[in-house]
C-alpha positions as CSV (number, residue, x, y, z in Angstrom):
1,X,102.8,-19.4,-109.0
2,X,99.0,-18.9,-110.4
3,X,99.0,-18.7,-114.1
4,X,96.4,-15.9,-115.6
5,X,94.0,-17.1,-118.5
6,X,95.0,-14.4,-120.5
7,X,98.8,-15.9,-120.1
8,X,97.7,-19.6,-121.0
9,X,95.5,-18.3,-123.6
10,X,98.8,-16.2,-125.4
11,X,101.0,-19.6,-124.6
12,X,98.4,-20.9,-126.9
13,X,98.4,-18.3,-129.4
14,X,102.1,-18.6,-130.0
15,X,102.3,-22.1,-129.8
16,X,99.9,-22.6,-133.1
17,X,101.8,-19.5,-134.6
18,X,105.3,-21.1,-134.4
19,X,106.5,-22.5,-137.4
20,X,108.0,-25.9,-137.1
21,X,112.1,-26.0,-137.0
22,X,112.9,-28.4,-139.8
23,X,114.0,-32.6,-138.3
24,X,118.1,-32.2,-138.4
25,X,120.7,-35.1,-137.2
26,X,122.8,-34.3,-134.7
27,X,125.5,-33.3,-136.8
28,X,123.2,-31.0,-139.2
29,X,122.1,-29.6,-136.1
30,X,125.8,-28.5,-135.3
31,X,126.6,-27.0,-138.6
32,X,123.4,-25.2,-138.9
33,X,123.0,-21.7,-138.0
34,X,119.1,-20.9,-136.9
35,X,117.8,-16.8,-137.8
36,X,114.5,-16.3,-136.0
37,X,112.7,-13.3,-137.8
38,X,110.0,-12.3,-135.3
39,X,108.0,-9.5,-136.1
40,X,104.3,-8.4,-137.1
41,X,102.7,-10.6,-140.1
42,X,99.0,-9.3,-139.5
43,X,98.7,-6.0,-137.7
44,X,99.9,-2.2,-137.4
45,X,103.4,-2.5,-138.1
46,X,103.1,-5.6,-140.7
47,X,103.9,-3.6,-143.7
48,X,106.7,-2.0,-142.0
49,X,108.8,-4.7,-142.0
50,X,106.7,-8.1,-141.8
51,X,107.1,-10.4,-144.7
52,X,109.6,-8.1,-146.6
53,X,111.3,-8.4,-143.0
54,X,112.0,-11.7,-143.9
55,X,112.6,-11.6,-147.3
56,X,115.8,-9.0,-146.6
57,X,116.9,-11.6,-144.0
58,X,116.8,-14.5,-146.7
59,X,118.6,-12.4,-149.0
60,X,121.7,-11.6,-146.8
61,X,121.6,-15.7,-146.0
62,X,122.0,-15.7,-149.8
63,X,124.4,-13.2,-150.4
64,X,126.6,-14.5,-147.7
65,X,126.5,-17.9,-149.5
66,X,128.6,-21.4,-148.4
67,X,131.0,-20.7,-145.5
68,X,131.1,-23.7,-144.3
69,X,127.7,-24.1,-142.4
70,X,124.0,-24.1,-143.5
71,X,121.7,-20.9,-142.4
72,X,118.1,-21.6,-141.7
73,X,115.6,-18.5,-141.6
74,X,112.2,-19.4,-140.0
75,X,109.6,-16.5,-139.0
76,X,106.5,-15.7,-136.4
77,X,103.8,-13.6,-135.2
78,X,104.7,-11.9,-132.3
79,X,101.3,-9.9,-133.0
80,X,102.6,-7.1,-131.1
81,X,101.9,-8.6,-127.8
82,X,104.5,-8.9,-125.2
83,X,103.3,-12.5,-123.5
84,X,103.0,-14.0,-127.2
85,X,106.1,-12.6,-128.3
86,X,108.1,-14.0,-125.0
87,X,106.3,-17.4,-125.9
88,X,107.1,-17.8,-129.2
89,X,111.2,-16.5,-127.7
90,X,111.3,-19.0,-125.4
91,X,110.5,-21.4,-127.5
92,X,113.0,-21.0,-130.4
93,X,115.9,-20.6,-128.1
94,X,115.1,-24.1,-126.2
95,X,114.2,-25.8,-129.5
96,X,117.5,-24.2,-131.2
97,X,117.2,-21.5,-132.8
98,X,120.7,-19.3,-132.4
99,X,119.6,-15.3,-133.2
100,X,116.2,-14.1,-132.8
101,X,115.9,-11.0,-135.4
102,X,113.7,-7.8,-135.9
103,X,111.1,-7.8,-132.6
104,X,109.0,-4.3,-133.6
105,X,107.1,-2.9,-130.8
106,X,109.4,-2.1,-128.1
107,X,107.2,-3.5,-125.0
108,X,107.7,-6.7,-127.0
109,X,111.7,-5.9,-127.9
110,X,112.2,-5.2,-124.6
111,X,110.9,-8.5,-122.7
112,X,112.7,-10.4,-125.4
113,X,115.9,-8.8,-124.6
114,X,115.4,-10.4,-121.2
115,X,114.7,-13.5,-122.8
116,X,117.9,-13.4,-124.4
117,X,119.9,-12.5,-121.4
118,X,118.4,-15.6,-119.8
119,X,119.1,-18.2,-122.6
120,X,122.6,-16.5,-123.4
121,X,121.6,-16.5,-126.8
122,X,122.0,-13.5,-129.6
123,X,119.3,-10.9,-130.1
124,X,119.6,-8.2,-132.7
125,X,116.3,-5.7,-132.4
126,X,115.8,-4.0,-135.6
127,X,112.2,-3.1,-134.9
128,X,111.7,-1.7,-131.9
129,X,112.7,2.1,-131.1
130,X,113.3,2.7,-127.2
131,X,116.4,4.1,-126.6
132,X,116.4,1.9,-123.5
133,X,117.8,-1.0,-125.2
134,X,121.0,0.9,-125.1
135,X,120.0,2.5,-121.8
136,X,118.9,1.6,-118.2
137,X,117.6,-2.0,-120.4
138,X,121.5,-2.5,-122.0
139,X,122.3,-6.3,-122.4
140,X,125.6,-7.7,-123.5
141,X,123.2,-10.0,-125.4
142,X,121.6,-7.5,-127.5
143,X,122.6,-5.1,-130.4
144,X,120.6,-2.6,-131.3
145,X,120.3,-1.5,-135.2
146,X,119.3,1.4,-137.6
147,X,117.4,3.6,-135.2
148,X,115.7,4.5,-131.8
149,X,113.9,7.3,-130.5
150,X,116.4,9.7,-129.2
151,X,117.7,9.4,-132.7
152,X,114.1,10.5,-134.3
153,X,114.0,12.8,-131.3
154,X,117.2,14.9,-132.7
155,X,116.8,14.7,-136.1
156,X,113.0,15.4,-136.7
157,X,112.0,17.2,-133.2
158,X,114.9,18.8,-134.1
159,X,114.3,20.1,-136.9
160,X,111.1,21.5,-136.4
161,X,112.4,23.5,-133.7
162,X,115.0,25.0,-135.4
163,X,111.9,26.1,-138.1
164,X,109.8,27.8,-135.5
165,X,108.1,24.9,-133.7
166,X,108.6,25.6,-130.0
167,X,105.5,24.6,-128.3
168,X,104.3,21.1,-128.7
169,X,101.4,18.9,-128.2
170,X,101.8,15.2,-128.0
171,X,99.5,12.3,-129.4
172,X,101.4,9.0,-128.0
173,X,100.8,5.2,-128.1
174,X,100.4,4.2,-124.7
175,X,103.2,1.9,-124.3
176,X,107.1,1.8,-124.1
177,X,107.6,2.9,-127.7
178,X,105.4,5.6,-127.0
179,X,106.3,6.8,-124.0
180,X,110.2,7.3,-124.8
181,X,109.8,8.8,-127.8
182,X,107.6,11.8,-126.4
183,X,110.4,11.7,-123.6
184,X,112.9,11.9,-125.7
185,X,111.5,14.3,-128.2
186,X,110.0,16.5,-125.2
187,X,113.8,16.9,-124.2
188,X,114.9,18.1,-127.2
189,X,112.4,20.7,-127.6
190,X,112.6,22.1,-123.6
191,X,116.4,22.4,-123.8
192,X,115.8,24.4,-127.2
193,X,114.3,26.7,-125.0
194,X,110.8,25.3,-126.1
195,X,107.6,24.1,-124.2
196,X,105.2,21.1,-123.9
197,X,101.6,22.0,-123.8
198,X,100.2,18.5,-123.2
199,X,100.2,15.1,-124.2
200,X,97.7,12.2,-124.6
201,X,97.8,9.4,-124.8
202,X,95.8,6.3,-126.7
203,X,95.6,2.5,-126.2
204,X,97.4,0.5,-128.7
205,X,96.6,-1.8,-130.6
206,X,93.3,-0.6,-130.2
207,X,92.9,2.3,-131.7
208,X,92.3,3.5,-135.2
209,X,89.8,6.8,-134.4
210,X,92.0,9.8,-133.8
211,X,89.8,12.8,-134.6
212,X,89.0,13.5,-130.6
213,X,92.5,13.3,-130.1
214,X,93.8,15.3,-132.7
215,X,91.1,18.4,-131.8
216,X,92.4,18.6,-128.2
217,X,95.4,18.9,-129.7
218,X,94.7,21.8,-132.2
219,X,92.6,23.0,-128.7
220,X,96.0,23.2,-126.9
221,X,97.0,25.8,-129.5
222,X,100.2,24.5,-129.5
223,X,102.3,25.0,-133.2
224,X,103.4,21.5,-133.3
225,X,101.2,18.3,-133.1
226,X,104.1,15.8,-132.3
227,X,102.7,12.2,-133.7
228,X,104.3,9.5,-131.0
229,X,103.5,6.3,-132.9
230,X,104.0,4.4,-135.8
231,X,102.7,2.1,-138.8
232,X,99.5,2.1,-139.5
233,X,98.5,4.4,-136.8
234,X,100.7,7.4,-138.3
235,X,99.0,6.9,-141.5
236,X,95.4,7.4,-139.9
237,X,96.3,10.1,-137.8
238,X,98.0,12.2,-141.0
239,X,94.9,11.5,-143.0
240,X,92.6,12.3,-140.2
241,X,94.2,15.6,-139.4
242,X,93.7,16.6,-143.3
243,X,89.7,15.5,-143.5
244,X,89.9,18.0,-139.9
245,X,91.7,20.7,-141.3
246,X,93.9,20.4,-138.5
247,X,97.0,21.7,-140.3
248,X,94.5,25.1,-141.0
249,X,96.4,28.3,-139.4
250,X,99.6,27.4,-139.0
251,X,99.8,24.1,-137.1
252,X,102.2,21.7,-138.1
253,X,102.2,17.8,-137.8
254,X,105.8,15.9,-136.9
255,X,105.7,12.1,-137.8
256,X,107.9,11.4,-135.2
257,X,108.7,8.1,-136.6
258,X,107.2,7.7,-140.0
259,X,108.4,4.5,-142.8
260,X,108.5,4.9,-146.6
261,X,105.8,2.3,-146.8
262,X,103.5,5.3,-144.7
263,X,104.1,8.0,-147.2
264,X,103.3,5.4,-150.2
265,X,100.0,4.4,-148.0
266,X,99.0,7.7,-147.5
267,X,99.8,9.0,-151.2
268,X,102.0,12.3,-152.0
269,X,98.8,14.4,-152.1
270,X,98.1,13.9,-149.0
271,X,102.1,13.6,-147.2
272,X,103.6,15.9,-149.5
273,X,105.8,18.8,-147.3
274,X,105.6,16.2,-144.2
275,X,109.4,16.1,-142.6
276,X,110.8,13.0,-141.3
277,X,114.1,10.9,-140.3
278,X,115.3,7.3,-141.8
279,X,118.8,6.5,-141.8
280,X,118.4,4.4,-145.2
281,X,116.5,5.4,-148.6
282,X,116.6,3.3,-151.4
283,X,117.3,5.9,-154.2
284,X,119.9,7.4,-151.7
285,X,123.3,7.1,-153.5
286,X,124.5,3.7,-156.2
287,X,124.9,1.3,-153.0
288,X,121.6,1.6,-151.9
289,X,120.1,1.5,-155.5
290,X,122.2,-1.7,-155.7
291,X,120.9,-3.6,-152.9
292,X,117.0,-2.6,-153.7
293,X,117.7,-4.0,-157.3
294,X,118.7,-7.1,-156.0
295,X,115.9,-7.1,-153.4
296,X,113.6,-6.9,-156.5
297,X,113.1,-10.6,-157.2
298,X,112.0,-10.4,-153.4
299,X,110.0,-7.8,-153.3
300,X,108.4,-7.1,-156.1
301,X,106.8,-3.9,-156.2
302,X,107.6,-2.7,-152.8
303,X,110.6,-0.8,-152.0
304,X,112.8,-1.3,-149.1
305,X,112.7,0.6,-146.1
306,X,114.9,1.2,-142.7
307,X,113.1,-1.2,-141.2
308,X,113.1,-4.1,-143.5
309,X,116.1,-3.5,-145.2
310,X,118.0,-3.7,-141.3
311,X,117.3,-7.5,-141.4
312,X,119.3,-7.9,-144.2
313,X,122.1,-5.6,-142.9
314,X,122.4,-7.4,-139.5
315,X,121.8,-10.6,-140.3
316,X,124.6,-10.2,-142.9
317,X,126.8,-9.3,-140.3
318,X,126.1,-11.3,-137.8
319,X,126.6,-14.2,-140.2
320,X,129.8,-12.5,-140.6
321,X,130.8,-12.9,-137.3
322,X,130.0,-16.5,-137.0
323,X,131.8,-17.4,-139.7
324,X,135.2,-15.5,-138.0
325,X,134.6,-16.9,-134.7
326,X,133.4,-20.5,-136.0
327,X,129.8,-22.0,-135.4
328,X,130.1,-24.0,-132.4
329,X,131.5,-21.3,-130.5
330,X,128.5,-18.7,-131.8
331,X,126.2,-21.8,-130.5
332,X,127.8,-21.7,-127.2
333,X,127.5,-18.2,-126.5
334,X,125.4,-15.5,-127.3
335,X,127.2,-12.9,-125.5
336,X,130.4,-14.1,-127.3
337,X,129.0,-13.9,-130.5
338,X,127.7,-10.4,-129.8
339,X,131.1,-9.1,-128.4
340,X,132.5,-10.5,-131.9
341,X,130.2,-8.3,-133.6
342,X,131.2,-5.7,-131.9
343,X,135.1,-6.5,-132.7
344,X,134.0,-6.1,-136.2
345,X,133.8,-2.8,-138.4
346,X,130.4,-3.5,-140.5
347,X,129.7,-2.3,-144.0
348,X,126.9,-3.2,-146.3
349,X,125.0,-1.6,-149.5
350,X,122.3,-0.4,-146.7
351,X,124.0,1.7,-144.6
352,X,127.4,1.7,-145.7
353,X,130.6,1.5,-143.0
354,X,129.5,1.7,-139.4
355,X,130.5,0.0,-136.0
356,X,128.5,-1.6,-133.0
357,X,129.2,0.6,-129.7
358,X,129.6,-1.4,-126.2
359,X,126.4,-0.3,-124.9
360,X,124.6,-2.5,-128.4
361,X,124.1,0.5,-130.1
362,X,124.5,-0.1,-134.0
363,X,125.9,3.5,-135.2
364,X,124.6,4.4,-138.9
365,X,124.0,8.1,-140.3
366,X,120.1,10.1,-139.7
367,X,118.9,11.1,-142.8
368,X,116.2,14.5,-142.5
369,X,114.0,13.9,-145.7
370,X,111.1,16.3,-146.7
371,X,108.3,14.0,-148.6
372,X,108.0,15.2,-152.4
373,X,105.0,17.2,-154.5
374,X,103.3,15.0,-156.5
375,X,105.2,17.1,-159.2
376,X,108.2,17.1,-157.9
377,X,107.7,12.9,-157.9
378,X,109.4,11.5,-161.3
379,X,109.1,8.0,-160.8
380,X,107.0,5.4,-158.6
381,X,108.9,5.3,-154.9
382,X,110.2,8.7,-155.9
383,X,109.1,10.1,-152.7
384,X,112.5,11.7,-150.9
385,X,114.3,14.7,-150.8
386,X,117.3,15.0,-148.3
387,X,117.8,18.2,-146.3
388,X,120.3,17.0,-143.9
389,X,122.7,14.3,-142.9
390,X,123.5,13.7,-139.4
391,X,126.6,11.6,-139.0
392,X,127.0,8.0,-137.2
393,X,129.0,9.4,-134.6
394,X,126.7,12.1,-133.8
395,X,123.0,10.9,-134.8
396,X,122.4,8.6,-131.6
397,X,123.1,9.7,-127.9
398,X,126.1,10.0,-126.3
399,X,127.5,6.8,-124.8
400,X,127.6,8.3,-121.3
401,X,124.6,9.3,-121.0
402,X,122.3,6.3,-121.2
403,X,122.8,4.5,-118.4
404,X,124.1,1.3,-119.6
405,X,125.8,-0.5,-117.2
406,X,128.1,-2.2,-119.6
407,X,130.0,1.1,-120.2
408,X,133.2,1.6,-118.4
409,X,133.4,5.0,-116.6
């Protein structure tokens, strides 16, 4: 089999990325549990998740305290590549390492999860968004927490809809995160009796100039300019379309999949009235004010968000499930380990009571927020107001429907 430059040159890449797994005995070894948190450090999506990523995960290790068994949390650069990010996988499940955690950008989430098929080892994604995890791309491996895109797709595409929106332009990130959530927002608005009036779409990473995009969208004369990416890239796109006057005459914009972090970056000024779907807040009700508080010491300044704050959620209850099934059975087996997971009800500060479907689909409650005025804002991070709640049950797609082959007709 030939081996490309560009694959020898990502091996390398990861390799000097990779943190080194600390010297254990053979008998630390067995009563060690290793959390890989692999994510972006450095690029679009870092301040999405990124370090605070790992900080959540550390603080469910130290909220779940002595069971028995030591927990060791190590971290890498996937840097939103899918060969790198495969590497650096690979790696950590032959040197040891038991659950690889987070995995944002979903070309990247998605070749892990065939890593983790491979190995037999555990995967929770808690980045990535394509619904296909829990789809066509199901694996009894994987679980799949806090949100995807035919999740977004209902509550926010939606939502604007309902308000009037029923033609729709798409600017996408040209690659699987992309892709399914225009799919899956496009499907929503046609069987609302809506239209699509065009799409294009942008390479990623690479981008960071959307004005030519965002004009043939306002050409397209469509009412909605549907915003199919994330991170950083939402933020330059919202602040583009305001220097434009894009947002002039009646168009509206749809962050599609938009983080607190975002609305902080681009300031209330400029986000305020901007509609859009997490399925955790931090000043959403006295459990989620609780966890953030403890966070602090962690976090500092920053405020959790979906994203970081599902770390701490699934790690916590994978952790859980280890200690119930014991660690050298969770060692042996990821698939076991997952189907444990799935045998248990979860519940945590974040997103309160839940369960994990068959298909790996974590099931936690949409959230439709509408960013605040800058006088409506009382506090720093005072940024939400909530106009709906979609239930668990109800806020991701119906288990028939996706495909998953681990389903039982």
């Amino acid at each position: 089999m030939s081996v490309s430059r560009r694959s020898l040159l990502a091996a390398s890449v990861g390799a000097t990325m990779m943190p080194a797994l600390s010297r254990l005995s053979h008998a630390q070894a067995a009563n060690t549990i290793r959390i890989g948190v692999l994510n972006d450090q450095s690029g679009t999506y870092r301040d999405i998740s990124g370090p605070y990523g790992v900080e959540c995960t550390k603080q469910a290790v130290q909220e779940f305290g002595n069971k028995g068994f030591n927990v060791e949390v190590i971290f890498a650069d996937h840097q939103n590549k899918p060969d790198v990010g495969v590497n650096i996988a690979r790696q950590w499940y032959d040197q040891g390492v038991d659950l690889i955690l987070d995995v944002p950008t979903s070309s990247v989430g998605l070749a892990v999860n065939n890593v983790a098929k491979e190995k037999n080892k555990a995967y929770i994604n808690t980045g990535s968004a394509t619904s296909d995890l829990t789809g066509a791309q199901c694996s009894p491996n994987t679980v799949h927490w806090m949100y995807d895109t035919y999740m977004l797709a209902k509550s926010t595409g939606g939502a604007m809809v309902k308000a009037g929106g029923d033609s729709w332009f798409f600017i996408t990130a040209d690659y699987a995160f992309g892709h399914a959530l225009e799919r899956d927002t496009g499907t929503f608005v046609k069987a609302a009796g809506g239209k699509v009036n065009g799409a294009v779409r942008y390479p990623f990473p690479a981008t960071s100039d959307f004005s030519s995009f965002l004009l043939q969208a306002k050409s397209s004369r469509a009412k909605v300019i549907g915003l199919a990416n994330a991170g950083a890239d939402t933020v330059n796109s919202i602040k583009q379309a305001a220097e434009f006057g894009i947002m002039k005459g009646g168009t509206k914009l749809a962050a599609l999949l938009m983080f607190l972090p975002d609305v902080h970056a681009l300031g209330l000024q400029t986000a305020q009235g901007l509609v859009l779907t997490e399925s955790f807040y931090w000043d959403l009700n006295d459990r989620t004010r609780a966890v953030t508080e403890r966070l602090k010491p962690r976090l500092k300044d920053i405020k959790p968000n979906m994203a970081s704050i599902a770390n701490y959620s699934a790690a916590l209850h994978y952790l859980k499930a280890v200690a119930d099934m014991g660690v050298a059975a969770s060692k042996a087996s990821g698939i076991d380990v997952v189907s444990r997971m799935k045998a248990i009800p979860c519940d945590d500060d974040a997103f309160g009571a839940g369960r994990i479907r068959e298909d790996g689909r974590k099931l936690c409650p949409s959230y439709l927020f509408e960013v605040k005025s800058p006088a409506e804002s009382k506090a720093p991070w005072d940024y939400y107001k909530l106009l709906q709640t979609t239930p668990a049950e109800e806020a991701f797609r119906p288990l028939n429907e996706g495909g998953c082959n681990l389903v039982k007709a």
